[in-house]
PyMOL CGO cylinders between C-alpha atoms (Angstrom):
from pymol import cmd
from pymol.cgo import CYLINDER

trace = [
    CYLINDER, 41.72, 4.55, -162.91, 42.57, 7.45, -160.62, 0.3, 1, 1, 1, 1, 1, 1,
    CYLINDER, 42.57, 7.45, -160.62, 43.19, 7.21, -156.94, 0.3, 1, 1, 1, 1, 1, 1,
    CYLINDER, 43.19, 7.21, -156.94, 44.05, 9.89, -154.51, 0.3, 1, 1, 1, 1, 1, 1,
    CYLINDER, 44.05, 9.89, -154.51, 46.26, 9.45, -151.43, 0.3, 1, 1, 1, 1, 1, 1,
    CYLINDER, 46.26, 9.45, -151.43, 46.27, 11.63, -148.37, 0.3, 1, 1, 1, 1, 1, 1,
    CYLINDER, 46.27, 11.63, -148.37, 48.76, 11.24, -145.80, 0.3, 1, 1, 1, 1, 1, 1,
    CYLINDER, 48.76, 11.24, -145.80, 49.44, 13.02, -142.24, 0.3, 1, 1, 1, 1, 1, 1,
    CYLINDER, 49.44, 13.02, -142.24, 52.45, 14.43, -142.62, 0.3, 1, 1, 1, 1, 1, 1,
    CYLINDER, 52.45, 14.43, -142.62, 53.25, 16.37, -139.42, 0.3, 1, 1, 1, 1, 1, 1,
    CYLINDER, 53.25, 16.37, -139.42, 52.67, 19.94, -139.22, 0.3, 1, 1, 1, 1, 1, 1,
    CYLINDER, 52.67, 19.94, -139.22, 49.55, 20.90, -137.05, 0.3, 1, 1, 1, 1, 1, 1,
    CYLINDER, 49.55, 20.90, -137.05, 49.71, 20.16, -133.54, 0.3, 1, 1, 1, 1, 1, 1,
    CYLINDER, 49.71, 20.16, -133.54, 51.16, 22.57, -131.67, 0.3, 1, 1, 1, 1, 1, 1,
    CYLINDER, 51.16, 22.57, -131.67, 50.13, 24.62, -128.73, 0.3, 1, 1, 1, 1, 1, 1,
    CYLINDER, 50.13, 24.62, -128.73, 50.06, 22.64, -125.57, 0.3, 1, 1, 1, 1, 1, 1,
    CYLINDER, 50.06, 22.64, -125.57, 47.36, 21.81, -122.94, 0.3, 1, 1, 1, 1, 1, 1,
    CYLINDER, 47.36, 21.81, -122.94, 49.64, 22.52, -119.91, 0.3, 1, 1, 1, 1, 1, 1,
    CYLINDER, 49.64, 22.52, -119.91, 48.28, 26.10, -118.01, 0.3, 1, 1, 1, 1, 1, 1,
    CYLINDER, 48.28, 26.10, -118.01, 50.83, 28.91, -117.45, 0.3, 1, 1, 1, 1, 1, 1,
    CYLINDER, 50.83, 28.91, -117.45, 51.94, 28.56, -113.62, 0.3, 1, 1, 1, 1, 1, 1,
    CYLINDER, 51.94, 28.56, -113.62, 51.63, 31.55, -111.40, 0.3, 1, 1, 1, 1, 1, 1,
    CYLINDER, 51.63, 31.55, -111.40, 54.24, 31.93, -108.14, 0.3, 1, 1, 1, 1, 1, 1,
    CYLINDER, 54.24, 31.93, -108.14, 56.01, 34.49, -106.48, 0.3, 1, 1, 1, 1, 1, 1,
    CYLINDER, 56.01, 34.49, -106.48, 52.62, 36.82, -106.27, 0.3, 1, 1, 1, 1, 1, 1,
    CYLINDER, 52.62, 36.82, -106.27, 53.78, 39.89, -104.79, 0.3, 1, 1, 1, 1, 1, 1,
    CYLINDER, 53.78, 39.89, -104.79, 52.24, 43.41, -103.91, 0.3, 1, 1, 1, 1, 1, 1,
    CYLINDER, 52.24, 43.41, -103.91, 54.28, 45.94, -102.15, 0.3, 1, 1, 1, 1, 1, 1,
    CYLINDER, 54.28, 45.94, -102.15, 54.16, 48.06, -100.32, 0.3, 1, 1, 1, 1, 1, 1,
    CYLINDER, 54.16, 48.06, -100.32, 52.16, 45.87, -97.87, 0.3, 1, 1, 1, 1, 1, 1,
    CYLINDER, 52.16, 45.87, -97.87, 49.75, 48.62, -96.55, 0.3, 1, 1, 1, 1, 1, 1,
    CYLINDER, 49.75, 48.62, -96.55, 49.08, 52.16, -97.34, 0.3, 1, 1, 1, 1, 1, 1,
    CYLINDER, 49.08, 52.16, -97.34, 47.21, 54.69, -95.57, 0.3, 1, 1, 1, 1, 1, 1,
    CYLINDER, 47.21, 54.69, -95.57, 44.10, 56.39, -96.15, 0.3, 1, 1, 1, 1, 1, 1,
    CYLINDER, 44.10, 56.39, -96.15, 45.77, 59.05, -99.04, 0.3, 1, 1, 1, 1, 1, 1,
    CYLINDER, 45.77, 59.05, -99.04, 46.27, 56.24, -101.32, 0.3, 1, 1, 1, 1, 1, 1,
    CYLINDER, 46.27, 56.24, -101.32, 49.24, 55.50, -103.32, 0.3, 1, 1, 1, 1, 1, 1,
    CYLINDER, 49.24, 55.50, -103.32, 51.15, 53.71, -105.71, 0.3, 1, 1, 1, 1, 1, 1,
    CYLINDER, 51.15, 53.71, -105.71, 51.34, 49.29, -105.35, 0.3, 1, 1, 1, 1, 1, 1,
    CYLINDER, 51.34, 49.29, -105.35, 53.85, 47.50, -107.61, 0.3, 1, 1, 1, 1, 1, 1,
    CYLINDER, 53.85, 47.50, -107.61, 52.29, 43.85, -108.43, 0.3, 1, 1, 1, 1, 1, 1,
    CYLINDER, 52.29, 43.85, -108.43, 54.70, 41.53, -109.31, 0.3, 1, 1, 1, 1, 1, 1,
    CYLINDER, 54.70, 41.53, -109.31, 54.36, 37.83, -110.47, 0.3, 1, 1, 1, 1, 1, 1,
    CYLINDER, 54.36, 37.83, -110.47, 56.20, 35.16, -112.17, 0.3, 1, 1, 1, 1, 1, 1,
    CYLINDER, 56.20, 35.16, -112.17, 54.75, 33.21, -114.61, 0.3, 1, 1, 1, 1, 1, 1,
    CYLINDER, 54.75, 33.21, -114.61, 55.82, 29.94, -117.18, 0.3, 1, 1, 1, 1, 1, 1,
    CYLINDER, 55.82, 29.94, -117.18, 54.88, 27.75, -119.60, 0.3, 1, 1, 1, 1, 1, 1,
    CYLINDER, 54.88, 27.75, -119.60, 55.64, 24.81, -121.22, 0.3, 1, 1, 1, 1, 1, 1,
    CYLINDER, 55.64, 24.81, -121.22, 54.63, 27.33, -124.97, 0.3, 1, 1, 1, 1, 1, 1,
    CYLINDER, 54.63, 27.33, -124.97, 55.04, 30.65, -123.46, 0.3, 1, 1, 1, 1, 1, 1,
    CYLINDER, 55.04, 30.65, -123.46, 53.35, 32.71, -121.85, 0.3, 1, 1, 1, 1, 1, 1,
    CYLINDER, 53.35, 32.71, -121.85, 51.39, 35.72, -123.76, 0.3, 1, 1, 1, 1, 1, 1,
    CYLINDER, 51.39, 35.72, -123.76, 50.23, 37.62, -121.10, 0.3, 1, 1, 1, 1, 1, 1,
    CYLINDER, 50.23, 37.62, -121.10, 49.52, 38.51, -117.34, 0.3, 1, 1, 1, 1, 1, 1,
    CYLINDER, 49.52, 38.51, -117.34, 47.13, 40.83, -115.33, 0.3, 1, 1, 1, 1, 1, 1,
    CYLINDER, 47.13, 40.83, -115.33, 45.54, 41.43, -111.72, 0.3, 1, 1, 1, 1, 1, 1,
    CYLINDER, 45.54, 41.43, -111.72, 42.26, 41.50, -110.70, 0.3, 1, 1, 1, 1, 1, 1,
    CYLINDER, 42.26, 41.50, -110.70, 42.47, 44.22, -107.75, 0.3, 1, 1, 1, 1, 1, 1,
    CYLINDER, 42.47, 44.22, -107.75, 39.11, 43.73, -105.48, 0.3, 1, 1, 1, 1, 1, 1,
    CYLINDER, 39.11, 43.73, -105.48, 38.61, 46.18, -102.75, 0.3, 1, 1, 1, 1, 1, 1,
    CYLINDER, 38.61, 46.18, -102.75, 36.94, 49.07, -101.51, 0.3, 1, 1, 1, 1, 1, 1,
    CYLINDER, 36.94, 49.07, -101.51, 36.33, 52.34, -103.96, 0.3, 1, 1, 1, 1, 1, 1,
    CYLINDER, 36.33, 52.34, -103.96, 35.81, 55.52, -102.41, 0.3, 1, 1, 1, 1, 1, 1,
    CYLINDER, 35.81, 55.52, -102.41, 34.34, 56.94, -105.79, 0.3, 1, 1, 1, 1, 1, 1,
    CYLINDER, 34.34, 56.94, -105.79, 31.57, 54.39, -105.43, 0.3, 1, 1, 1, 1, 1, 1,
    CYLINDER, 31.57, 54.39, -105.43, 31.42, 53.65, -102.06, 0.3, 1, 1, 1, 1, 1, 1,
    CYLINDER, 31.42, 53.65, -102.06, 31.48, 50.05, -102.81, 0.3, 1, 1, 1, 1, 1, 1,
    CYLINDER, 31.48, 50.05, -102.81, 33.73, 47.20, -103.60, 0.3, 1, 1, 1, 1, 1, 1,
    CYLINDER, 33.73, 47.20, -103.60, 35.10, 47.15, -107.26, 0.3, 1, 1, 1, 1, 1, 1,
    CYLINDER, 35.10, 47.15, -107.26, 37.23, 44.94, -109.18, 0.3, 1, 1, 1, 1, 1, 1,
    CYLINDER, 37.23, 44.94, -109.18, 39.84, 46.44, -111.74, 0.3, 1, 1, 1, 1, 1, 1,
    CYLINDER, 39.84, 46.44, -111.74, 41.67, 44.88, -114.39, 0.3, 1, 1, 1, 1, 1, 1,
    CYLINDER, 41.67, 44.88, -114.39, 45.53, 45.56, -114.74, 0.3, 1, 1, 1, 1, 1, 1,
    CYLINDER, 45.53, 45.56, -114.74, 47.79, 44.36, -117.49, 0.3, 1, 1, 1, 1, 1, 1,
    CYLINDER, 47.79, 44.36, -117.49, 51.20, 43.57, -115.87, 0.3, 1, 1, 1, 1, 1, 1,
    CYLINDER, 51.20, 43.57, -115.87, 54.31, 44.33, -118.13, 0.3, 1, 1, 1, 1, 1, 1,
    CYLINDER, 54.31, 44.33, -118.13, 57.42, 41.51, -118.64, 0.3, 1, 1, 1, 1, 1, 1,
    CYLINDER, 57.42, 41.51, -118.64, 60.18, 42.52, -117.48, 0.3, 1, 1, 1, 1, 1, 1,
    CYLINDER, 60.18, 42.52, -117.48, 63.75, 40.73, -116.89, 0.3, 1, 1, 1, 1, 1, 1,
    CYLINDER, 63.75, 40.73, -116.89, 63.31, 36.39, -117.48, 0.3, 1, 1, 1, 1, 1, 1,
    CYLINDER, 63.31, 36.39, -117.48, 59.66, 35.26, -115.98, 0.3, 1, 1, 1, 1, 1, 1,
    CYLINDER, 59.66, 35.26, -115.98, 58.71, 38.27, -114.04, 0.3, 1, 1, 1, 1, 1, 1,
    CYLINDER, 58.71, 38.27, -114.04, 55.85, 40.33, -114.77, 0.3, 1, 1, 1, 1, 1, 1,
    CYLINDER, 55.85, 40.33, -114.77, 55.05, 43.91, -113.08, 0.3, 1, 1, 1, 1, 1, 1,
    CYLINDER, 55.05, 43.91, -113.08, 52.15, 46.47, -112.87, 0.3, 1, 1, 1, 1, 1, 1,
    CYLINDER, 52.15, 46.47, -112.87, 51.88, 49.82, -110.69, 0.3, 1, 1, 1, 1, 1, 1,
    CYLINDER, 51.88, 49.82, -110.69, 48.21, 50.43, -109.61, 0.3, 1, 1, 1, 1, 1, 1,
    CYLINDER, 48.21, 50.43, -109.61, 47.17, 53.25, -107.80, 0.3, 1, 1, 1, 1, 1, 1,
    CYLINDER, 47.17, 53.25, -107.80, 44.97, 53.50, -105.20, 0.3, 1, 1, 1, 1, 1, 1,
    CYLINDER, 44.97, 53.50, -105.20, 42.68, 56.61, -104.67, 0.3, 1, 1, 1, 1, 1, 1,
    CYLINDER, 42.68, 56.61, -104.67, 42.63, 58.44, -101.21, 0.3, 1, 1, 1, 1, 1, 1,
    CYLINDER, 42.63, 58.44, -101.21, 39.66, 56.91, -98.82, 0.3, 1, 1, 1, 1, 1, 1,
    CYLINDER, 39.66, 56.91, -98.82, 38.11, 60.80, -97.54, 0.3, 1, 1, 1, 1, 1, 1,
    CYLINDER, 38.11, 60.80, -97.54, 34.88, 59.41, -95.77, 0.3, 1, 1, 1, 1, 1, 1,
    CYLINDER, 34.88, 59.41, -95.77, 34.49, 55.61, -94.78, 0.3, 1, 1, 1, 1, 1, 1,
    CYLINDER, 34.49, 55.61, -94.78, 30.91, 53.74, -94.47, 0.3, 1, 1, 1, 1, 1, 1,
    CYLINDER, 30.91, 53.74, -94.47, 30.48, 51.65, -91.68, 0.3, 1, 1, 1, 1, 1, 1,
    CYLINDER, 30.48, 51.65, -91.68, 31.59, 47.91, -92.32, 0.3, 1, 1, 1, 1, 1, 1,
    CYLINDER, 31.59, 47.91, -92.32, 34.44, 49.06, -94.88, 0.3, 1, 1, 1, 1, 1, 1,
    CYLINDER, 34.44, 49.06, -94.88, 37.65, 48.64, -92.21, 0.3, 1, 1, 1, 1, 1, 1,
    CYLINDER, 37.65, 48.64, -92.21, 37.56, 46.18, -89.75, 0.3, 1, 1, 1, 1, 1, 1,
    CYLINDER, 37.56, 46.18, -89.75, 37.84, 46.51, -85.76, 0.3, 1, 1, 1, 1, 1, 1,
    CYLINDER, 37.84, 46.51, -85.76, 41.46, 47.31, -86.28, 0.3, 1, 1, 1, 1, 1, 1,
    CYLINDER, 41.46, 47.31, -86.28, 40.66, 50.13, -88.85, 0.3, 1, 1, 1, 1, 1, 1,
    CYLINDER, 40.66, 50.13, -88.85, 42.18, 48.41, -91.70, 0.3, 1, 1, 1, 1, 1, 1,
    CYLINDER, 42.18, 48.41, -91.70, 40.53, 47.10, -95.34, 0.3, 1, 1, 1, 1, 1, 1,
    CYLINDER, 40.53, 47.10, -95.34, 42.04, 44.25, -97.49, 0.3, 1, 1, 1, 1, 1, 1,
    CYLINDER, 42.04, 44.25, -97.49, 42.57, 44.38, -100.94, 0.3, 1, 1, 1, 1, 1, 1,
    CYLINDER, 42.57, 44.38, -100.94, 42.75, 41.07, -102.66, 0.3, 1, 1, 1, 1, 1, 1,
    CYLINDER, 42.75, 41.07, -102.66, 45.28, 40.57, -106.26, 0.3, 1, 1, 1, 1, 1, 1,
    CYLINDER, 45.28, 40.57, -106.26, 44.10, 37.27, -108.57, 0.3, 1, 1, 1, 1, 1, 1,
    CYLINDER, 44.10, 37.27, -108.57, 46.63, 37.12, -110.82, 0.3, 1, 1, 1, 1, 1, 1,
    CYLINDER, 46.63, 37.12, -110.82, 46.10, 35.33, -114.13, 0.3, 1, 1, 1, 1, 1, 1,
    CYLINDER, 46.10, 35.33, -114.13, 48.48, 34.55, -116.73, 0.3, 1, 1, 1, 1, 1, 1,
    CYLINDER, 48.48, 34.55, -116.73, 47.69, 33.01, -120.76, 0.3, 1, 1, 1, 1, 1, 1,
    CYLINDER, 47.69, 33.01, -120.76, 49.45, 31.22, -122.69, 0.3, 1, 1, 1, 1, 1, 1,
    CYLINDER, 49.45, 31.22, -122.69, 49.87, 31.44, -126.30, 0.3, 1, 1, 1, 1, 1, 1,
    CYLINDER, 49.87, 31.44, -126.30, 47.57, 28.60, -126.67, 0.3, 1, 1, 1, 1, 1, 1,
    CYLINDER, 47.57, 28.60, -126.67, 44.39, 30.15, -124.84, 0.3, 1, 1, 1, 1, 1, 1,
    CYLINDER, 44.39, 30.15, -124.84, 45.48, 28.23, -121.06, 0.3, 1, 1, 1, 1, 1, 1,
    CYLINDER, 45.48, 28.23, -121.06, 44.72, 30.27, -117.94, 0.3, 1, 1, 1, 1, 1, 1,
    CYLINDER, 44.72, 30.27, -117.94, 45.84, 30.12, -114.72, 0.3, 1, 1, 1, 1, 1, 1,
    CYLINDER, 45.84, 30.12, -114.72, 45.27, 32.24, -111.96, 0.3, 1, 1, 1, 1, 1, 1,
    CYLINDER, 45.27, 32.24, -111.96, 46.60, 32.43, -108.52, 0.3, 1, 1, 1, 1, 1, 1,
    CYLINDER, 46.60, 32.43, -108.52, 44.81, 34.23, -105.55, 0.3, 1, 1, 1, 1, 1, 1,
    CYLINDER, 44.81, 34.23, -105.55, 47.04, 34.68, -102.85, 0.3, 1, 1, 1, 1, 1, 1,
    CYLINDER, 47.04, 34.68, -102.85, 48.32, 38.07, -103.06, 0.3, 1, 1, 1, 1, 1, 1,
    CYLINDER, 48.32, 38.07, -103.06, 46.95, 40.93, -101.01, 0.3, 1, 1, 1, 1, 1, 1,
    CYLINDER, 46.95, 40.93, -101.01, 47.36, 44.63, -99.75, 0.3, 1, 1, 1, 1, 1, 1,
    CYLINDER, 47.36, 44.63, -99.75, 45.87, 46.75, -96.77, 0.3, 1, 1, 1, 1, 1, 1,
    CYLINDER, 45.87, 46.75, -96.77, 44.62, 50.14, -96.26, 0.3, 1, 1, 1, 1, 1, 1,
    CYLINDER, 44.62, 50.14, -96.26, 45.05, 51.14, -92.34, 0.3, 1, 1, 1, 1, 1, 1,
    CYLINDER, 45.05, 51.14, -92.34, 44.79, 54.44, -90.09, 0.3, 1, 1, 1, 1, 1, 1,
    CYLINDER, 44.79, 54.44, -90.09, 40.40, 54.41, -91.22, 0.3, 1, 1, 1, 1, 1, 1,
    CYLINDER, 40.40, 54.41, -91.22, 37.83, 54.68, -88.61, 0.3, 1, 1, 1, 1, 1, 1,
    CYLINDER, 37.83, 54.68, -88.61, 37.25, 51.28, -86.90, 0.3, 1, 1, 1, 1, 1, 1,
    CYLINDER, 37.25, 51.28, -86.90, 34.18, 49.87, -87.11, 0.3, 1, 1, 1, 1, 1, 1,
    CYLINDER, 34.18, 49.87, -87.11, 31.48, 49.12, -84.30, 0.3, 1, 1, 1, 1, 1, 1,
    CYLINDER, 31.48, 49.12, -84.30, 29.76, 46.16, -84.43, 0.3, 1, 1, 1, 1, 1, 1,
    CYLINDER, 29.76, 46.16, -84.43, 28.04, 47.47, -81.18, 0.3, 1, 1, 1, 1, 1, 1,
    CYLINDER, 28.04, 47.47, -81.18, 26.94, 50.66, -82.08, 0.3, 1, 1, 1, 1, 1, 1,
]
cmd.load_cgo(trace, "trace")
C-alpha cells in the first residue's frame, strides 16, 4: 500500500491587502507665471509591505495643444517616506478664452498614487498649483 501526505507548511502568504497611504501632498512653488517653470512634488507615502513606487498625475492646461492634458511623473525616494519629482511647466504665449478664470489664473491639479510591492494603490487628490498674470476671462463678452 502506498499513501501520500501533503501538508501546509507555511511559506506562501505574503504580500498584504492594506493600500500604501498617501499624506503630506505637496507642490511648490504655489503659483507660477505665464513663462512656466520648474514645480517640486513632494509626497509621503507607507505601507504595512513597502512601498514600490510613487507618481503624479499633473492635469492642466497645455499650451502645445491648447487643451487640458494629463502627464505622468515618477517621483524619486528620497530621505525615510518622502518621495519627490520636478515637473516643468511650459510658458502659456497665447491663452483661449475659458483657460484662466475671472482673476486670470488656471489650476493645475497633482493625484498622487503610490504601489505597494503587492500590486495596492492608493491615490490622494488634494494637491494643486496655479498659473496667474493670463488674460482674464469674460463671461460677458
Amino acid at each position: 500500500m502506498f499513501a501520500v501526505f501533503v501538508c501546509g507548511c507555511g511559506g506562501g502568504g505574503g504580500g498584504g491587502d492594506t493600500p500604501p497611504t498617501v499624506s503630506n501632498q505637496s507642490v511648490t512653488p504655489a503659483s507660477l507665471t505665464p513663462i512656466g517653470g520648474v514645480v517640486t512634488i513632494r509626497a509621503t507615502a507607507t505601507d504595512d509591505v513597502g512601498v514600490q513606487s510613487v507618481e503624479a498625475v499633473v492635469t492642466g492646461y497645455d499650451p502645445t495643444t491648447q487643451a487640458t492634458k494629463s502627464t505622468t511623473v515618477a517621483l524619486t525616494k528620497g530621505t525615510g517616506d518622502t518621495w519627490s519629482a520636478q515637473h516643468t511647466v511650459a510658458a502659456i504665449v497665447s491663452v483661449p478664452p475659458g483657460v484662466a478664470d475671472a482673476n486670470g489664473e488656471t489650476t493645475y491639479t497633482v493625484a498622487i498614487t503610490a504601489t505597494d510591492t503587492s500590486g495596492n494603490k492608493s491615490t490622494a487628490v488634494n494637491a494643486s498649483f496655479k498659473i496667474t498674470g493670463l488674460p482674464p476671462s469674460n463671461p460677458n463678452p
